[in-house]
C-alpha positions as CSV (number, residue, x, y, z in Angstrom):
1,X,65.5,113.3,136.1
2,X,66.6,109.9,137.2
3,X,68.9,109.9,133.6
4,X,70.1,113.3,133.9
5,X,74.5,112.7,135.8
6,X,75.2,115.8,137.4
7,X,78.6,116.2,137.9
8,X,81.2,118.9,138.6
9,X,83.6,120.2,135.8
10,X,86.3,122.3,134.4
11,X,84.5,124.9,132.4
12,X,86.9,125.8,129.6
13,X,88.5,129.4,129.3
14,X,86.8,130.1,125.8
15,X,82.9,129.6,127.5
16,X,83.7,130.9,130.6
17,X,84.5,134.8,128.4
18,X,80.8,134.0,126.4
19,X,79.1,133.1,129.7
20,X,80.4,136.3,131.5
21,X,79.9,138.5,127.9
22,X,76.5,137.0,127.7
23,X,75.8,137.9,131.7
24,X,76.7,141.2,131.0
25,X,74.7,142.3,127.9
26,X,71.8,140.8,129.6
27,X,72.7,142.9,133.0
28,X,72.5,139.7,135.6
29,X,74.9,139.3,138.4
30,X,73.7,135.7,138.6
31,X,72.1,133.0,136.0
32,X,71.9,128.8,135.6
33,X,73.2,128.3,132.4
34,X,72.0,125.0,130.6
35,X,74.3,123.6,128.2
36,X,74.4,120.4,126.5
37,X,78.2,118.6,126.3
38,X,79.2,116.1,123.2
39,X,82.5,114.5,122.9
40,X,83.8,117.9,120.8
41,X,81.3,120.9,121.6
42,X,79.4,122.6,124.3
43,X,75.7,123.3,122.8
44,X,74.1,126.4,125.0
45,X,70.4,125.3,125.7
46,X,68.7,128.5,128.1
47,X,70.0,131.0,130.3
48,X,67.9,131.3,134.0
49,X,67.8,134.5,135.2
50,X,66.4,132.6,138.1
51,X,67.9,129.5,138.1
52,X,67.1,126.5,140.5
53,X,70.2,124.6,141.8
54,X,68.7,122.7,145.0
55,X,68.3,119.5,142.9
56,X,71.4,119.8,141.8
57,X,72.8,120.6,145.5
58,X,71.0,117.3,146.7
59,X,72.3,114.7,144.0
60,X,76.2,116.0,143.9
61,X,76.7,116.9,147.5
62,X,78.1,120.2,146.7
63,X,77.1,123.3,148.7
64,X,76.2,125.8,145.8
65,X,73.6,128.1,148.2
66,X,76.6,128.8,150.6
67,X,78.7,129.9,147.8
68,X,76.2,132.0,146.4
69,X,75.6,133.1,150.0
70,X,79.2,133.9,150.1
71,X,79.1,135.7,146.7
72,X,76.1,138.3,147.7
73,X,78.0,138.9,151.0
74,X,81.1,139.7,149.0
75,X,78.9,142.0,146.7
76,X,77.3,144.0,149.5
77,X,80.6,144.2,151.2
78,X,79.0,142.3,154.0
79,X,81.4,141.5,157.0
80,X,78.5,140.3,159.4
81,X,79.4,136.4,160.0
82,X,75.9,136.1,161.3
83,X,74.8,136.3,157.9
84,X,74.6,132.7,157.4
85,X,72.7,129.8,155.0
């Protein structure tokens, strides 16, 4: 994995409509989406049903598990702060 540059990006408006289309006829609230980028096109490799971002989380210093936190709190209409990471 030592090749693989994670790095944060602007998803464009046109994938972002297939990627939520796609999450719906497959009935998921939540998927990692593997895509493969060239200068002109974005190739879609798998869809994750269960997808595993801690890697990811480690090598960009992003905080994906508390925004998915926050997104299942906002889904169950949770208002409990102590719900936490």
């Amino acid at each position: 994995m030592d090749t693989i540059k994670p790095q944060e990006i602007d998803i464009p408006n046109n994938i972002k409509e297939k990627i939520l289309k796609l999450l719906q006829l497959l009935n998921l609230k939540f998927a990692a989406l593997d895509f493969m980028l060239t200068d002109v096109d974005w190739i879609f490799l798998e869809v994750n049903a269960t997808g595993d971002w801690g890697w990811l989380e480690t090598r960009t210093k992003s905080n994906i598990t508390q925004s998915y936190v926050d997104y299942l709190k906002r889904l169950m209409n949770c208002k409990d702060e102590n719900v936490k990471r």
